[in-house]
Structures are given as structure tokens and as C-alpha cells.
N, C-alpha and C positions, 0 to 999 in steps of 0.2 A: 426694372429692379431699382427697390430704393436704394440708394447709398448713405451711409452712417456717419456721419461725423467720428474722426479719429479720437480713440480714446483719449485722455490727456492725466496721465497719472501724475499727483499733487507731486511738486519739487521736493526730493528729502535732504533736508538739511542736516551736518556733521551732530550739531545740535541736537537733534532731536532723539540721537542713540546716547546708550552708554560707554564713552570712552575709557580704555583702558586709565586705569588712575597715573599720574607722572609725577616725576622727583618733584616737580614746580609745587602739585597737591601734594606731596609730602611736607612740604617746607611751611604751604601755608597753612596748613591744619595743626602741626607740633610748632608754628611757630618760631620758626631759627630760616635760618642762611642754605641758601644751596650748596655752598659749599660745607656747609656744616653737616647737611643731609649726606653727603658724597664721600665725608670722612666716617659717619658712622655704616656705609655701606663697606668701603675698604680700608677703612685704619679706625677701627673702632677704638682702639688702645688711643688713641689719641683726642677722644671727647669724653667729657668729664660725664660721670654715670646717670645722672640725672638727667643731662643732655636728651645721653643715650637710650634713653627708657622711653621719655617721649615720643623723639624720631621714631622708633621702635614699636611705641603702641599707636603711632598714626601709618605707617606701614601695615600692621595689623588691624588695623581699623579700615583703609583703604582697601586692601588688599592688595598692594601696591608688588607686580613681579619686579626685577630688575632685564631689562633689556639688554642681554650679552649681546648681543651680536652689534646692536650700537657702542655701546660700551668696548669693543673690540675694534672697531672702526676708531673710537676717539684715542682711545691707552696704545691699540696694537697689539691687547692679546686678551683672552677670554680669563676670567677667575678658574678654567676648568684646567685638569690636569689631564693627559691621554697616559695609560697604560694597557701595551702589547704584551701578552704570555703566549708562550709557546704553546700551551694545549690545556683548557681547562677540562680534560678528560684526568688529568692529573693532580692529587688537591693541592701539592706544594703550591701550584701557580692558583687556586684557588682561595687558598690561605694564604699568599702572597697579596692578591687582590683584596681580600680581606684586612688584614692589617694595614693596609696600604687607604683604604676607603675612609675607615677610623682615623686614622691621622691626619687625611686630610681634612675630612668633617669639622674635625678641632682645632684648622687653622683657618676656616672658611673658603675653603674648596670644593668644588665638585672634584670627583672621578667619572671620565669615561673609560671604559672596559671594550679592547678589540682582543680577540682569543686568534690566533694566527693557524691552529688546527692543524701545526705540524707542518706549514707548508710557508717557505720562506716565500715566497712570491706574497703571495699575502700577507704575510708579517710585511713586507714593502708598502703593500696596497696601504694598510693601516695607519703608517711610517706618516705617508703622505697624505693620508686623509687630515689626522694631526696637524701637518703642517701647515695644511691650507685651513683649518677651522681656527690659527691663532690661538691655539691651547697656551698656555702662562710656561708650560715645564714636558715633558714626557719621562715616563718609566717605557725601560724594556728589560723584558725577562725573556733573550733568546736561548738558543742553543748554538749557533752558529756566529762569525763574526758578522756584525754589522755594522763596521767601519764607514761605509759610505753612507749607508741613510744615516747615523745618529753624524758624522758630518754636514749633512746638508743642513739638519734641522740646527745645528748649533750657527753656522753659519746664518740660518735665516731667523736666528733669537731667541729659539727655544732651547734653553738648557735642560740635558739630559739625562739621567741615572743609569746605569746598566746594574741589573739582578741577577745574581746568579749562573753571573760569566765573567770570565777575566779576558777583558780586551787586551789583543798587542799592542795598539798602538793610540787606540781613541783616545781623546784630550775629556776627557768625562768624569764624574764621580762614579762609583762603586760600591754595592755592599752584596757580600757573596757567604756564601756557606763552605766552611771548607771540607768540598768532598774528598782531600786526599783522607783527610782525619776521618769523615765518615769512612771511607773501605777498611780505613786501620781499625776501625772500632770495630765494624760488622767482622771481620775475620780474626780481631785478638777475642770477640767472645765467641766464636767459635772454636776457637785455640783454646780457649780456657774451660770451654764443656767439651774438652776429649778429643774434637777434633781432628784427626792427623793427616787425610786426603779431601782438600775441599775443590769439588767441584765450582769455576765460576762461570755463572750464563751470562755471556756480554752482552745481546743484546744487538747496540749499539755504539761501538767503539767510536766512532767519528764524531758521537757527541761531545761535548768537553767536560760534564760533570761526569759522564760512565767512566772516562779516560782518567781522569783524576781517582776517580774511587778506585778506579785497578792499578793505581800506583799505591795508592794508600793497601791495598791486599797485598802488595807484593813487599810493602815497609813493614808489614804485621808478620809476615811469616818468614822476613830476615830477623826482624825480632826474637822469633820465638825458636829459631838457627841457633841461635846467641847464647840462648836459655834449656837447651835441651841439649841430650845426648843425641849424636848421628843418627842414631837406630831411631830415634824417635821425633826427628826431624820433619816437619810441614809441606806437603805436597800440595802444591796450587794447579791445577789443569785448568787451562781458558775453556770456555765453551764457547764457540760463535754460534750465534741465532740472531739469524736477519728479523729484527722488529724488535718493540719492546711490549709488546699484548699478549691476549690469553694466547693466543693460537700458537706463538713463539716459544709460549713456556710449554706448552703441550707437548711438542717438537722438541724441546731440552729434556723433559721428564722419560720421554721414549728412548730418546740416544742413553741417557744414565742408566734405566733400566735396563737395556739392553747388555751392560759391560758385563763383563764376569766378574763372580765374586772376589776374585782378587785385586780387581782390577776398579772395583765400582769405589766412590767416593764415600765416605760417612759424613758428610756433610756438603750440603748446597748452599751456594750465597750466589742469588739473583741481585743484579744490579737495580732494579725498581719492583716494588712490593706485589703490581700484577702481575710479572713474570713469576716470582715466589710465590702467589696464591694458587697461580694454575699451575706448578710446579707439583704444589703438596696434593691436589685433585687430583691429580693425575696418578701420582707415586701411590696416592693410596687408592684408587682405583685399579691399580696392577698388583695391589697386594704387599707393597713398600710400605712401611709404619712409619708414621713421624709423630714426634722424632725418637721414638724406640729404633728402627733398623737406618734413621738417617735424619740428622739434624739439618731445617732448611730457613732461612731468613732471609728478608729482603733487605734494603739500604736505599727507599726514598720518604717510609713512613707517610704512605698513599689509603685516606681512607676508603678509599674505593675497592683497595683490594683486603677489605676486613669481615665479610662478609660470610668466611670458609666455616666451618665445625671445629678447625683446630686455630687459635689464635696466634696472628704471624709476629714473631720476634723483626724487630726493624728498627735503623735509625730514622728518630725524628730530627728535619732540616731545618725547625725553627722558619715556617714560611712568614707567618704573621709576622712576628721581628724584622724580619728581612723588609717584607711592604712597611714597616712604622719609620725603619731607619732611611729608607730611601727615600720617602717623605721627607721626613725630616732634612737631608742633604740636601733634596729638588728646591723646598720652598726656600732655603736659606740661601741658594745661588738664583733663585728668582725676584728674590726682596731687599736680599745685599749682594748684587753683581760687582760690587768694587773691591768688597773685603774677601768675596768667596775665593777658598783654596779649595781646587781637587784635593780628596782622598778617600780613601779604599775604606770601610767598615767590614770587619769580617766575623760571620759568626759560629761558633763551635756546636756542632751537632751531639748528639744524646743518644744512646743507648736504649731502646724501650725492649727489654727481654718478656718474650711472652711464652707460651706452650709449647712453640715447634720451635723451639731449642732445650727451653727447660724441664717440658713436662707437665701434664697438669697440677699433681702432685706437688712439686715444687710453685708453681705459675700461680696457684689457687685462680680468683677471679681474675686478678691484673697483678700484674709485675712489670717492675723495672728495674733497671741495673747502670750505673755507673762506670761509666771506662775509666 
């Protein structure tokens, strides 16, 4: 058997591919300073515009990416932002994520998006994933306190924002919705279409925006105490219903059916809009009219649960605001750690009255209403 001489494949040299393009061909194509390339990357306000157009069309001429993760080895932290919500089955934290995208876009940010799917273990996992990618800032939009992760990450340099929850004790900024004034609102417009036994379907009392809004129902109908005669004074009945999904409300709409006519509510107010949508499926599946024999509305102004034949009266929580302002707070304790001060921004929910409180009649296409 002959034997072959071993192949010998030609040496290939770095040379001989296409290298990713680098700040170095940036600088020598536009022409300027590497450090001049490095401020039009992250402090563009500080290179004069003509500068910046060059740098700018020799990037787009190159097609020059930026290497974060080099770039996070040199600074210490990525241009990216993380943001954890509690559940994008939800649009609040949808629209939260949303506003939140927008504002950073328009200060040169990425957003990464981790959804924690209701399950604090994993809102952790994500905590930490954050903190180990050298993110510049984090948003968290829990339900629960998160004291000790949003400490570590402050501790290890990432400043925080909390959405949509009022910490005890975290050292952090804030911007929240105030869900006592949304339950005042959802049950004084119930109060003010007739109202006098309102059913509430909790849900989920242990959360802290449910718990808030059942204070604010219980501030509406001392209100309206105030304002009425005895005889025509406001009856609140809690409903407990373990969960906040269709199957919950199903399970609330059965118990209410169920009561005797004296005893049954003329009005329902679910604490989030999917419990109210399968609320009204249900009632009028058994032959309950809404809102002719029972006005029902929700209070998280979810458009997931807008899909029914009768359109669901609800507060809107202003999610998008909520992600613009926390932006806003993250980048300003990210870019001035010297000057920055904690504080809280808080924003006032809205009234959206629609059919299953007012009627069609009244409702026509779309309605809204002012508290």
C-alpha cells in the first residue's frame, strides 16, 4: 500500500478575512481622535455637530458595532439597562416596558426585558443575571418586597428604580401609581351610577397594589357615608378568590350568582380587568345582565381583558408614564451619582367608563369619565 504524503493546507493568515471594523477605523476614516470617536459614542452632547456627523457617517460607512462587553470590562458597566416585571400576561407591565424602551432609546440605551412570570424565584434569577452582565441601571416592577436583591445590586453599582411598589425600607428611587386613589375612583363611580351593594373580588390581597386599591374602596364608601342618608348607605362585601385569572373570576361570578336576591350585590368591582371580563361572561351566561341587573368594572385597565361583547369600564394606571419617569430617575442617578437624590414620582390614575357600568346607550363607541 502506497502511502500519501500528508495534506498541507495553505497557512491562513488574520489578513486574509474580513475584520470586524474598530474604533481605531473609525477615527482613521472620519478623521479625528480616538478619543474624539469615544465621546461621540457616549457623550455626544459634547462634540460639536459637524464633528459628529462624520464620526457618525464613518460608522455607517464601516458598519462599525460597538463592543459592549469590552466596553463593560473597560467603564464597568454595559450602556444597557435590565428591566424585571412581574408578568407580561399583564399590559400594565407591558406598557410599562413600553414607555420605558422609548425613553431610554432617547438617551442612548438599550433595554433588556426579563418577565418574572409571577414567580419571585425568578424575578431573583433575573435580579442576578443583571448583575452579573454589568447592566449601567436596573427597573423592577414587583409585586412583592425586594429588599435584598435591589440591595445587593446597589451595593455592587447598579442603581435601582422600583415601579409600582412602595418599598419599606430600600434606599432607591420610586415611581408608583396610586392604587389607593385608583379603588377610590373604581368604587366612587360605582357610587355615582346607583350603586348601593358592591360586590369586591380580591383576588389577591397579599399583593400590595390589590391591598392598596381595597383601601382606597373602603375610603370611597366612607365618603359616600358622609353624603347619604343611613338608609342609603354603601355596602362593601370582600370576595376572596385565590388567583387573579379567568378561572378566579368564574369562581367569583358563581358565588355572586348564587346569593339571593336580597342579598346579591348591584355592582361588582374586580381588582384587575381579567377577573371583570370573566366576571361579566360568566353573569351573563347564567342570565345576569350587565350592567342592566349588575354594574361590573375592573381597576388595572388590562388590555387583554378587552376582548368581551360588553366593553369593561376600568382604571387606567398610566403604565407608559410610569416606564418614561423611571427612566428618567435610573439614567439621572447613573450619569450624576454625586448630585442624585432619592425620590418617589407618583402618578394619578383615570377613570375610563365604558358599557358595563354605563350602558351602551349612554357609552355610545367609547367613553370616559373623570373622577
Amino acid at each position: 500500500m502506497t502511502r500519501l504524503p500528508p495534506t498541507r493546507l495553505p497557512a491562513v493568515r488574520a489578513a486574509d478575512h474580513d475584520a470586524p471594523p474598530t474604533v481605531h477605523d473609525v477615527a482613521r476614516v472620519a478623521g479625528v481622535s480616538l478619543s474624539t470617536v469615544s465621546n461621540v459614542l457616549n457623550h455626544p452632547q459634547r462634540v460639536k455637530v459637524a464633528t459628529r456627523q462624520r464620526v457618525e457617517s464613518a460608522v455607517a460607512e464601516l458598519g462599525f458595532v460597538r463592543n459592549q462587553n469590552a466596553r463593560a470590562l473597560v467603564v464597568g458597566a454595559t450602556h444597557t439597562i435590565g428591566l424585571v416585571v412581574f408578568d407580561l400576561r399583564n399590559s400594565l407591565f407591558v406598557d410599562i416596558a413600553s414607555g420605558a424602551q422609548r425613553a431610554a432609546r432617547a438617551r442612548r440605551y438599550s433595554l433588556q426585558l426579563g418577565s418574572s412570570e409571577s414567580d419571585v424565584e425568578q424575578e431573583a434569577e433575573h435580579l442576578a443575571f443583571f448583575d452579573s452582565s454589568r447592566v449601567s441601571g436596573v427597573l423592577l416592577a414587583p409585586m412583592y418586597e425586594a429588599a435584598e436583591s435591589v440591595e445587593r445590586l446597589r451595593r455592587h453599582g447598579h442603581p435601582v428604580v422600583i415601579v409600582n411598589h412602595e418599598p419599606s425600607r430600600t434606599d432607591a428611587c420610586c415611581v408608583l401609581v396610586d392604587n389607593r386613589e385608583a379603588g377610590r375612583i373604581a368604587a366612587g363611580h360605582l357610587i355615582n351610577r346607583g350603586a348601593r351593594r358592591i360586590a369586591v373580588v380580591v383576588g389577591r390581597r397579599d399583593y400590595q397594589p390589590v391591598s392598596h386599591r381595597l383601601e382606597g374602596v373602603a375610603r370611597a364608601a366612607a365618603e359616600a357615608a358622609e353624603a347619604v342618608e343611613a338608609a342609603e348607605a354603601v355596602q362593601v362585601m370582600e370576595l376572596d378568590i385565590e388567583g387573579l385569572e379567568v378561572g378566579a373570576g368564574i369562581i367569583a361570578a358563581d358565588r355572586i350568582a348564587d346569593l339571593g336576591s336580597e342579598d346579591r350585590p348591584d355592582a361588582v368591582l374586580a381588582v384587575t380587568d381579567l377577573l371583570a371580563m370573566a366576571i361579566i361572561n360568566r353573569l351573563t351566561a347564567l342570565g345576569i345582565r350587565v350592567p342592566q341587573d349588575m354594574l361590573v368594572m375592573g381597576c388595572d385597565h388590562n388590555t387583554a381583558a378587552w376582548g368581551g361583547a360588553i366593553p369593561l369600564s376600568s382604571v387606567s394606571l398610566s403604565g407608559e408614564t410610569l416606564g418614561e419617569h423611571a427612566i428618567e430617575l435610573l439614567v439621572e442617578e447613573i450619569e450624576k451619582p454625586g448630585d442624585h437624590v432619592h425620590r418617589t414620582i407618583t402618578v394619578a390614575p383615570t377613570l375610563m367608563a365604558r358599557e358595563s357600568t354605563l350602558g351602551r346607550a349612554i357609552a355610545g363607541p367609547s367613553a370616559s369619565e373623570s373622577s
